[in-house]
N, C-alpha and C positions, 0 to 999 in steps of 0.2 A: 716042092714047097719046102721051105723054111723050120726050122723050129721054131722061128721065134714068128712067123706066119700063122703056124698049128698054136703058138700061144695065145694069139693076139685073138682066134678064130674062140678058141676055147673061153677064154677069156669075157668077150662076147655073148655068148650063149651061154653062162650063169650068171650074168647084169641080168639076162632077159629073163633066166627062170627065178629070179630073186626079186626083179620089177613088178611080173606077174604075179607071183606069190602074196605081194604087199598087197599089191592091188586088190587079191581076192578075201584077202585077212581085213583089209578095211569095209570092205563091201557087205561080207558078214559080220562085223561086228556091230553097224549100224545098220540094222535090219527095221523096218519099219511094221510094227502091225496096227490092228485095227483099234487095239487099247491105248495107244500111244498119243498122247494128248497132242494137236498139232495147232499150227496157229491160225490154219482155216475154220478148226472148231472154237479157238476164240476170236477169232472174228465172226463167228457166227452169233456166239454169245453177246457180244457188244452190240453185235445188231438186231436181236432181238431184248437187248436191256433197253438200245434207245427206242425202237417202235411202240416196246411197251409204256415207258416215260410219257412215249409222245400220247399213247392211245388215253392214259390214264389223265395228262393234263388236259387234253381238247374235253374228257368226261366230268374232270371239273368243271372246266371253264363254261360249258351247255348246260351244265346239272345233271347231265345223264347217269354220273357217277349216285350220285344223290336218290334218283327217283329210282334207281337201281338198290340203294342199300334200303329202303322205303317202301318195296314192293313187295308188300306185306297184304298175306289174306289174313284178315281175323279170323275168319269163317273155318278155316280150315287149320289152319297154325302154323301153316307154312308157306312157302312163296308162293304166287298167282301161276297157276299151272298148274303144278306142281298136285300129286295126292298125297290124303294127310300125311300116312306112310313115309312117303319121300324129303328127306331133308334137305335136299340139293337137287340141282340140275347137274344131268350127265354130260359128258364128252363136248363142252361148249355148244349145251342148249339151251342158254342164257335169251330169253324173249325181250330184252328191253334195247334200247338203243346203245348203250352201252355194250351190249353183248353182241348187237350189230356189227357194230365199230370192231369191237374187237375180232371177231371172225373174218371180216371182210380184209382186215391190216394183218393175221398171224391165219388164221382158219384154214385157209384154202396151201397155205406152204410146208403143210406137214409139221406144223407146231400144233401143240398141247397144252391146254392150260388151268388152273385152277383158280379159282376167286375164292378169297374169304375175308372175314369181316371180324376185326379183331375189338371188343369192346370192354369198358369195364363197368361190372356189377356195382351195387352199392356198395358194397365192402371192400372196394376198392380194385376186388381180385381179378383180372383179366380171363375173358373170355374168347372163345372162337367161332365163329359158325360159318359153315361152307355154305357159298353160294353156288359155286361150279364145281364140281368134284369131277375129273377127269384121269385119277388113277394117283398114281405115286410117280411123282418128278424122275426123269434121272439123274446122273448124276452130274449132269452138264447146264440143269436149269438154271434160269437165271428168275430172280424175285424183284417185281421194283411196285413201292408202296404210296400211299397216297391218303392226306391225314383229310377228316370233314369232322366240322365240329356241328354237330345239331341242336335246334333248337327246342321248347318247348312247342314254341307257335310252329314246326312244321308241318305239314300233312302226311301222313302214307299214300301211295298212291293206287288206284288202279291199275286193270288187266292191260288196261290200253295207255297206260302215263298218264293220267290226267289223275290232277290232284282232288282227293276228297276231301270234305269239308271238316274233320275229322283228327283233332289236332295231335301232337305225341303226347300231350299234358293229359288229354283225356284218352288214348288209345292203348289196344294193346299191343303189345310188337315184341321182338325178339329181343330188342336194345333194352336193358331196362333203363329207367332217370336216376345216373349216379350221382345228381346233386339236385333233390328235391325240392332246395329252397333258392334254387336260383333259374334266373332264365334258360340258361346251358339244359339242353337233354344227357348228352353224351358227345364226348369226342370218341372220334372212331377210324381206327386205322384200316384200309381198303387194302390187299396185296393180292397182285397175281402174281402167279408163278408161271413163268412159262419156261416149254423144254420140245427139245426137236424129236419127234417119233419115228 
């Protein structure tokens, strides 16, 4: 053999251990873990911001949204279910058609979600109250909201949806009438938040 054979052979075999090397230097340098924000998790998210949009428009569009923020027990001070105790419903055990919808479209996929009801007082100052309290979002939830303007003339409604005769003008409810001297009860921001468990 050659020396310029034994060059060419030599020569060869550090291309290969300096190809390899790169190759193993790029492989660890983009290491993937499980914190690593990727874009299956935001398409996950975009897919539950639209299911949620979508859940929250059909609840407009039916009322369910409505006899949902309305589903109010005097009697007890809290929602229909619900003991006085209890200020919310747990883990998406929301009883009304609205809580239906929602469970049957996110419920069963290993999503998580919260409802609340955001209003303002007479004094103007903005208020919260949970309807669904299902723990604390991660940090990947998504929130998509939904405005309802109430009236004086509306009802609260029963355990079963149906409306009582019982109007907001004269009832009492969580929402208080932040404009006294007009037909408007309250406007009222609706917001779930949902997030993958």
């Amino acid at each position: 053999m050659s020396t310029r054979g034994q060059a060419y052979t030599l020569e060869a075999f550090v291309a290969a251990l300096l190809l390899l090397g790169a190759v193993v230097f790029a492989l660890q340098s983009t290491a993937v873990t499980p914190q690593t924000a990727s874009t299956a998790s935001e398409s996950q998210q975009q897919q539950l911001e639209r299911v949620g949009s979508g859940v929250l428009d059909a609840a407009v569009e039916d009322g369910s949204l409505r006899r949902t923020v309305l589903y109010w027990n005097d009697a007890t001070g809290t929602f229909h279910g619900l003991e006085p105790y209890e200020s919310a419903y747990a883990n998406g055990t929301l009883p009304t058609d609205f809580g239906d919808r929602l469970d049957r479209s996110v419920g069963a996929d290993g999503v998580a979600y919260n409802v609340d009801v955001q209003y303002r007082d007479a004094s103007g100052a903005t208020e919260t109250r949970a309807v669904v309290d299902s723990g604390t979002p991660s940090d990947d939830a998504v929130s998509v909201a939904a405005f309802l303007t109430l009236y004086d003339d509306d009802v609260r409604y029963t355990a079963a949806e149906t409306p009582t005769e019982q109007t907001l003008a004269n009832a009492s409810l969580y929402i208080p009438d932040s404009a006294p001297n007009s037909g408007v009860y309250n406007v009222v921001r609706v917001e779930v938040v949902l997030w993958s468990t």
